[in-house]
TIMI-2910 file (N, C-alpha, C, CB; in pm, 1 decimal, decimal comma, always signed):
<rs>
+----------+----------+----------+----------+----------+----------+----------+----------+----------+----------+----------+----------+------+
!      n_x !      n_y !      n_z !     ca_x !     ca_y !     ca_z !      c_x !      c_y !      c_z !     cb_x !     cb_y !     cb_z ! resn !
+----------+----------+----------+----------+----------+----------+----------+----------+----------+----------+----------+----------+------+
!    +83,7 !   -118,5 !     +0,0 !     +0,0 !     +0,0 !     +0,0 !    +88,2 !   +124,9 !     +0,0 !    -95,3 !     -0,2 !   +121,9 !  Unk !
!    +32,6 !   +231,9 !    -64,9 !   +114,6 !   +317,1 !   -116,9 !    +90,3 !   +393,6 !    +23,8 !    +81,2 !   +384,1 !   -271,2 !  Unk !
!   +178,7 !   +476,2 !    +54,8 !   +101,2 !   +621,6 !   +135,2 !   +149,7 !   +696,9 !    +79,5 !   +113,5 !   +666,0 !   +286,1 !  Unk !
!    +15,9 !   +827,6 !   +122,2 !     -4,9 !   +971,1 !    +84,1 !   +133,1 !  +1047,6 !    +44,9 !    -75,7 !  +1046,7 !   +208,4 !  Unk !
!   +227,3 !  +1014,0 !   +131,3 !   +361,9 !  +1069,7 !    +98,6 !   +461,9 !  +1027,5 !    -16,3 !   +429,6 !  +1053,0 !   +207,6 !  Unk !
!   +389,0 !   +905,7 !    -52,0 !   +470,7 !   +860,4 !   -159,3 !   +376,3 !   +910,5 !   -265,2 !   +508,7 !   +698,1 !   -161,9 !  Unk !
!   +256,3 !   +932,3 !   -295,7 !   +148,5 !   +996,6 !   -336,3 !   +196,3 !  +1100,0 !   -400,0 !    +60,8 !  +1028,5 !   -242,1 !  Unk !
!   +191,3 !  +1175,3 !   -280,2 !   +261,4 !  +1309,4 !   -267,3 !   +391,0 !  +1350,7 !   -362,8 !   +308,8 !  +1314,4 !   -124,0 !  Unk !
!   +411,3 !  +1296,0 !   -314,9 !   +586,0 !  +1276,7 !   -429,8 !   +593,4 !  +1279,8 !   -557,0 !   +664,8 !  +1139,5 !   -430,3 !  Unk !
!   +511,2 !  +1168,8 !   -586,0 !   +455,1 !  +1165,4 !   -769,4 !   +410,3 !  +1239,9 !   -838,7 !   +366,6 !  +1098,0 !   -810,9 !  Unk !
!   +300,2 !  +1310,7 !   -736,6 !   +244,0 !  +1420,5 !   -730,1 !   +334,6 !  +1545,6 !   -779,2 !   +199,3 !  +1427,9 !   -601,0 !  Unk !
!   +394,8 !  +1583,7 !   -728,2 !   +528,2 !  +1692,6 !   -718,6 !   +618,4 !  +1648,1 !   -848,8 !   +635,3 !  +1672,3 !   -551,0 !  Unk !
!   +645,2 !  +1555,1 !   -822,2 !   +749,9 !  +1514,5 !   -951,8 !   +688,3 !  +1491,9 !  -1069,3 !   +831,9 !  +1385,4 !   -933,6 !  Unk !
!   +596,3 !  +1465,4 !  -1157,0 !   +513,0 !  +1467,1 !  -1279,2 !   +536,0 !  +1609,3 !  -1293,2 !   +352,2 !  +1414,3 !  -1271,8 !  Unk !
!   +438,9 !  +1715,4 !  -1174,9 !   +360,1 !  +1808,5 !  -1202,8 !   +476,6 !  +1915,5 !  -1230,0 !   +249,8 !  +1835,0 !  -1091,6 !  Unk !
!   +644,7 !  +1865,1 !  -1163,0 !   +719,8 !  +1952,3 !  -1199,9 !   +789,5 !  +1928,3 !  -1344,7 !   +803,5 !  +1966,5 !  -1096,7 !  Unk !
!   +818,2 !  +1808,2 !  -1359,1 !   +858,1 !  +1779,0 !  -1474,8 !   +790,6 !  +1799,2 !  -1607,7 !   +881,1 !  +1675,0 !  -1461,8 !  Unk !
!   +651,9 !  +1841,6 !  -1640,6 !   +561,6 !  +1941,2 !  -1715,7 !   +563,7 !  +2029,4 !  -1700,7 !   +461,9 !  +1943,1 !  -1719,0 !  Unk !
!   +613,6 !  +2120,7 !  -1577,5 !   +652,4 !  +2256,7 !  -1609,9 !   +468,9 !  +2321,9 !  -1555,6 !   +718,3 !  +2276,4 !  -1817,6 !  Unk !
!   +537,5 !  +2478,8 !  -1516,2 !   +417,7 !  +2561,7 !  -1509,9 !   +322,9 !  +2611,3 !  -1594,1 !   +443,6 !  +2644,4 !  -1472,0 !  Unk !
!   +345,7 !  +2544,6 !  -1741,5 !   +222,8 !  +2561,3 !  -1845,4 !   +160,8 !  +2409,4 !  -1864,1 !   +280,3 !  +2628,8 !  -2009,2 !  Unk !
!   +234,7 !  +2310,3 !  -1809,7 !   +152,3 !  +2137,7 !  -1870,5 !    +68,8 !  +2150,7 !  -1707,9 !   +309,6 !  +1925,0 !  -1902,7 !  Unk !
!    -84,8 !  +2026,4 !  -1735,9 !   -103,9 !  +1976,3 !  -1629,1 !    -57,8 !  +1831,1 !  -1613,0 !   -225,4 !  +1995,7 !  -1606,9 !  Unk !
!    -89,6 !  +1748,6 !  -1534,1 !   -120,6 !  +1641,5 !  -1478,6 !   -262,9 !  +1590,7 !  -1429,3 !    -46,9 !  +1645,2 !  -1394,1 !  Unk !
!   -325,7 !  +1479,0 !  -1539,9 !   -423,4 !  +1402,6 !  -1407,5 !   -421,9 !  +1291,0 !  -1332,8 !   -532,5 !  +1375,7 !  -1436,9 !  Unk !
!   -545,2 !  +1324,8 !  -1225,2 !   -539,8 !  +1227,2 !  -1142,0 !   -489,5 !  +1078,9 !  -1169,7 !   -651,7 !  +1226,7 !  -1103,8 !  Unk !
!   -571,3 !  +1069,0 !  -1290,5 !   -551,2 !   +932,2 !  -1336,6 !   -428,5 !   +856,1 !  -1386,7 !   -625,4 !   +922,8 !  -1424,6 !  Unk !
!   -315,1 !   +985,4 !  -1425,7 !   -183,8 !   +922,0 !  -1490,0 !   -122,6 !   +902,0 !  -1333,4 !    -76,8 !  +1039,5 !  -1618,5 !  Unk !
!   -138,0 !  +1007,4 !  -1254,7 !    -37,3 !   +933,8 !  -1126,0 !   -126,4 !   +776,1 !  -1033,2 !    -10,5 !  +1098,5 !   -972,4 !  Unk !
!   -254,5 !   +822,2 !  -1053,3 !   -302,3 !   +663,9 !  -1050,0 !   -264,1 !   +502,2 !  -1128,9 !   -426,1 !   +682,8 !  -1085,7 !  Unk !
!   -192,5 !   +528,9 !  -1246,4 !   -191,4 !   +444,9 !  -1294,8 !    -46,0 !   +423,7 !  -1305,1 !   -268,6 !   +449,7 !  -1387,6 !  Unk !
!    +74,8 !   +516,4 !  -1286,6 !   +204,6 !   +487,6 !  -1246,8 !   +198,4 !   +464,9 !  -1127,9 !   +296,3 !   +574,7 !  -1270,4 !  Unk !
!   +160,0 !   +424,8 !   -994,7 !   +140,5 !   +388,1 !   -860,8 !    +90,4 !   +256,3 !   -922,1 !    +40,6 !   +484,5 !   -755,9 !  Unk !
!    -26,6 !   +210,9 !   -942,0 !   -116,8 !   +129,8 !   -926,2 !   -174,0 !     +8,3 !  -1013,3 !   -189,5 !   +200,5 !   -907,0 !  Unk !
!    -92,8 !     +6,9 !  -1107,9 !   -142,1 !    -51,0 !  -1272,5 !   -191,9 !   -107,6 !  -1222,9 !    -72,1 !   -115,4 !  -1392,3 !  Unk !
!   -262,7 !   -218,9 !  -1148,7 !   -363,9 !   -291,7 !  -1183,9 !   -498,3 !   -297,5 !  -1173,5 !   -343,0 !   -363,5 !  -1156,0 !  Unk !
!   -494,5 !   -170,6 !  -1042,9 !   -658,3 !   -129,9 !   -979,8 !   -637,6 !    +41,7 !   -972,2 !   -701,3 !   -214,3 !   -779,4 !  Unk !
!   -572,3 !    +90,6 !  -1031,5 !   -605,2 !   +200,6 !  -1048,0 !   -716,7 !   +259,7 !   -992,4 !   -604,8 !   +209,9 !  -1147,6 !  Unk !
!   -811,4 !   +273,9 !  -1044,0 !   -966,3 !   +305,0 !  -1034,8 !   -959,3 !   +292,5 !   -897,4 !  -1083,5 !   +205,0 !  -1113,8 !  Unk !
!   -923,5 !   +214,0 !   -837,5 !  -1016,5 !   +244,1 !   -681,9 !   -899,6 !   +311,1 !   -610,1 !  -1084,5 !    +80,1 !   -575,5 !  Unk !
!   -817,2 !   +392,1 !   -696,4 !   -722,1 !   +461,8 !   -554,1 !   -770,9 !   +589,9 !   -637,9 !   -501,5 !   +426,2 !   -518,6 !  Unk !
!   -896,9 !   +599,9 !   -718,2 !   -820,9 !   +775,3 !   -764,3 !   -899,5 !   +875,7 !   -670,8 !   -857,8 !   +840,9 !   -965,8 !  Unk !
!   -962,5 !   +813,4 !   -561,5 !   -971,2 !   +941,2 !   -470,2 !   -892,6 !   +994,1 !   -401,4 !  -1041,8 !   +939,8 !   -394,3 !  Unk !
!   -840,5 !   +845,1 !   -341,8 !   -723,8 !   +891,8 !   -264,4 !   -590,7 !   +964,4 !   -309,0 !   -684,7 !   +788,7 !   -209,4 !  Unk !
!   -578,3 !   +988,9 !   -492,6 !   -514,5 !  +1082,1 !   -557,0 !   -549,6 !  +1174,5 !   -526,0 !   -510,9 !  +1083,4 !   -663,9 !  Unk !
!   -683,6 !  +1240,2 !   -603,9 !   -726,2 !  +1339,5 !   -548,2 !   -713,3 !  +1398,4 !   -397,3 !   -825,5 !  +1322,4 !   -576,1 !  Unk !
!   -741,5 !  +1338,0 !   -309,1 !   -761,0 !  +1360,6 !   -175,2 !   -619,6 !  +1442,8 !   -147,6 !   -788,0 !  +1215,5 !    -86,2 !  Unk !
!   -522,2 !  +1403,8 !   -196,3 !   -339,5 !  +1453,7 !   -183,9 !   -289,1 !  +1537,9 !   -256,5 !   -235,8 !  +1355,6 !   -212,6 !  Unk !
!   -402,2 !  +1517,6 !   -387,4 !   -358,6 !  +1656,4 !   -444,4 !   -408,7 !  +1776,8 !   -405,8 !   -378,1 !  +1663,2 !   -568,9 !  Unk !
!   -550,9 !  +1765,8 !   -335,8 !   -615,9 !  +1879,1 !   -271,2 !   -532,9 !  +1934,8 !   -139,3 !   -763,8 !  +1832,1 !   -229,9 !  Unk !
!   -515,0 !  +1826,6 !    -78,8 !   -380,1 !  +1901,0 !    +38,3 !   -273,6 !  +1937,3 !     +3,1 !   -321,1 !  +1823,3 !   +141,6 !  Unk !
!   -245,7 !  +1916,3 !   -141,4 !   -119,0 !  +1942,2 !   -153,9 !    -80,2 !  +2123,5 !   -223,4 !    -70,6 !  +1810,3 !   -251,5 !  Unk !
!   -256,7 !  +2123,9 !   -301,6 !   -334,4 !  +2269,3 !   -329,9 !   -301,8 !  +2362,0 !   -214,6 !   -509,1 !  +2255,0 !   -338,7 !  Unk !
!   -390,4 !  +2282,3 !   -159,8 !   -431,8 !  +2361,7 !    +35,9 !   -264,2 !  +2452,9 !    +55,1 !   -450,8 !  +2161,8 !   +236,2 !  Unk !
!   -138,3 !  +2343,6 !    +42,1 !    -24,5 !  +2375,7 !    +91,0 !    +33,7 !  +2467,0 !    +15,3 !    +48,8 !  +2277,8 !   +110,0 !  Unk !
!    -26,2 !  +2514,5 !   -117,2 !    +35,1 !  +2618,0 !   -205,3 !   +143,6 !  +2511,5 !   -298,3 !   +122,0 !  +2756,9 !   -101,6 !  Unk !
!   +127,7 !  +2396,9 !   -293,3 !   +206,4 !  +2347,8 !   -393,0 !   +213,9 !  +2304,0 !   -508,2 !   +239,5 !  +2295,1 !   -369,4 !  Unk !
!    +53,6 !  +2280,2 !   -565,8 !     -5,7 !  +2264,3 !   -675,8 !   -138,2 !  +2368,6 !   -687,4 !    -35,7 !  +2118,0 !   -683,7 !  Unk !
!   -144,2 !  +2370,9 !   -827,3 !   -245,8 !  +2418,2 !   -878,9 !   -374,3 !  +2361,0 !   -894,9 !   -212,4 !  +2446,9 !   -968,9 !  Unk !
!   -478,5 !  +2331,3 !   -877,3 !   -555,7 !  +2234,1 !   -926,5 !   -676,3 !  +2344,7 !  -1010,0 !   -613,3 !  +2122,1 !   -791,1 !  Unk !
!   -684,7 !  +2249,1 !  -1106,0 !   -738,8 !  +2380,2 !  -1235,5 !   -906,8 !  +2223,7 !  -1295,2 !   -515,1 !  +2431,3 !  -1454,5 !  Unk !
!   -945,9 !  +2285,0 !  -1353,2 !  -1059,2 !  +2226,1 !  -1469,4 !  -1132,9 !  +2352,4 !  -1566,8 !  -1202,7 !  +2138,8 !  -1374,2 !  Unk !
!  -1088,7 !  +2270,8 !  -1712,6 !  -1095,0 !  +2335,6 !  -1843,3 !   -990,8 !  +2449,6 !  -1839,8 !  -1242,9 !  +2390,0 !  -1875,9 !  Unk !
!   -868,7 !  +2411,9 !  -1756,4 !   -752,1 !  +2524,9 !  -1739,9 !   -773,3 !  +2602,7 !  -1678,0 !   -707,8 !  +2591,1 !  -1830,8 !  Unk !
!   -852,3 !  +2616,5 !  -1591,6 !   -898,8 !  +2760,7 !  -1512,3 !   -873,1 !  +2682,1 !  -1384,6 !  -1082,7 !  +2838,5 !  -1535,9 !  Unk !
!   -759,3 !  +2776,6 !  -1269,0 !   -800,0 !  +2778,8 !  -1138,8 !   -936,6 !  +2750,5 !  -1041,1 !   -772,0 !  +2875,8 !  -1126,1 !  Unk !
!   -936,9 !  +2691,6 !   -991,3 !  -1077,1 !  +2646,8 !   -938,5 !  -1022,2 !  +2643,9 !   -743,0 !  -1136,3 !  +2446,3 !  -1030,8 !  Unk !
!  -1131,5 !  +2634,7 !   -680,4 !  -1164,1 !  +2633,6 !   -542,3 !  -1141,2 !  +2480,8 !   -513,9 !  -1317,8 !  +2691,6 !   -508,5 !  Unk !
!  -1073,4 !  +2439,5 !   -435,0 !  -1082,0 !  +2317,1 !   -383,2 !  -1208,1 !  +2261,3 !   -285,6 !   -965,9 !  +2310,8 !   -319,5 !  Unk !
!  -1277,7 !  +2350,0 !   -221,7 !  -1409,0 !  +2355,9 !   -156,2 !  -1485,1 !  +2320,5 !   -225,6 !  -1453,5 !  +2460,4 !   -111,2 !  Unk !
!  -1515,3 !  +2337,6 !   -376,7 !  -1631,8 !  +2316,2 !   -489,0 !  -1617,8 !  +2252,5 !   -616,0 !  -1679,6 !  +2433,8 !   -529,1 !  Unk !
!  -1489,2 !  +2175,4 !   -570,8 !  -1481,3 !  +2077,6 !   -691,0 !  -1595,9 !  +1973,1 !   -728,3 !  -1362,8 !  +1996,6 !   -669,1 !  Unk !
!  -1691,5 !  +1966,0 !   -861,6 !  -1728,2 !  +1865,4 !   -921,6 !  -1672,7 !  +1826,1 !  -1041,3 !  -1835,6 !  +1874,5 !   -931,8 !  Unk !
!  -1659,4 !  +1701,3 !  -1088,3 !  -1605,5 !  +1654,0 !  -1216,0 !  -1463,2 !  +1607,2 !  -1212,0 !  -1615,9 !  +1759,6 !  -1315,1 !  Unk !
!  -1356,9 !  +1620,3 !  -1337,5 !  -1258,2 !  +1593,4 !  -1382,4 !  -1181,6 !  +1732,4 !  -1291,7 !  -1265,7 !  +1575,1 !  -1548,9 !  Unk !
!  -1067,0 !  +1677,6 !  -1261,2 !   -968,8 !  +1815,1 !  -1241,5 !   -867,4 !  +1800,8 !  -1291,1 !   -929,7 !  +1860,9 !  -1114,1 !  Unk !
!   -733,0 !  +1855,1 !  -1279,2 !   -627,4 !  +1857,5 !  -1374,6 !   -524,2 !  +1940,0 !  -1254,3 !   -670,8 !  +1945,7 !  -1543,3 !  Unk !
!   -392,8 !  +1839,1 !  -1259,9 !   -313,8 !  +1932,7 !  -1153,4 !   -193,4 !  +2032,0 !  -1214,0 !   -239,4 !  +1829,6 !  -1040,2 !  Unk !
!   -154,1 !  +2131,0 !  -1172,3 !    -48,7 !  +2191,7 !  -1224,7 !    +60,1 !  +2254,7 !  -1095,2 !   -112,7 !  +2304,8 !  -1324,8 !  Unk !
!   +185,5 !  +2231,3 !  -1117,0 !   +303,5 !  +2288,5 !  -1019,8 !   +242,5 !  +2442,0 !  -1039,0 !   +496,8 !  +2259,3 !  -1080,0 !  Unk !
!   +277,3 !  +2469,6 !   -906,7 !   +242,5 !  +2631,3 !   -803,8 !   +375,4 !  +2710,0 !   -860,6 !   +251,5 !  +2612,5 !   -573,5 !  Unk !
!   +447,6 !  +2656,8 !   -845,4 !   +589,4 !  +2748,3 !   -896,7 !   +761,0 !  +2598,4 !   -943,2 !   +646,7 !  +2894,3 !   -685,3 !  Unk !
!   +838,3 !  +2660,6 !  -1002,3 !   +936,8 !  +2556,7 !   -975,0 !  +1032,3 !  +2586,1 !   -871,4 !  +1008,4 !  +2526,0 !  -1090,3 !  Unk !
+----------+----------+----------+----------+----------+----------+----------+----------+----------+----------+----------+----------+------+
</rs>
């Protein structure tokens, strides 16, 4: 079992290695963690990328626009805060 910190990590490292104009989704760091059940960890993606928002360290955007972590529905898309 993975934890949040290793999560976390993947998290950070994708979202930096695309740079402050690419995103990242949930689902690609779900599926480099997880290949075989993917699907049932992508909340707990989400869940780390929203704290990781909270911490000023990612962006979390949908249709490219900045969004509220309080009122997320749908697809989101993560992006590095700064390098």
């Amino acid at each position: 079992m993975f934890t949040n910190t290793i999560i976390s990590n993947k998290i950070l490292a994708i979202a930096r290695e695309r740079g402050l104009l690419k995103s990242v989704c949930p689902s690609e760091i779900a599926r480099m963690l997880f290949q075989n059940d993917w699907r049932s960890h992508m909340e707990q993606i989400r869940k780390v990328a929203i704290a990781l928002e909270k911490l000023g360290k990612v962006i979390i955007t949908q249709n490219g626009i900045p969004v509220s972590t309080d009122f997320i529905e749908g697809p989101i898309r993560i992006k590095i805060s700064k390098l």
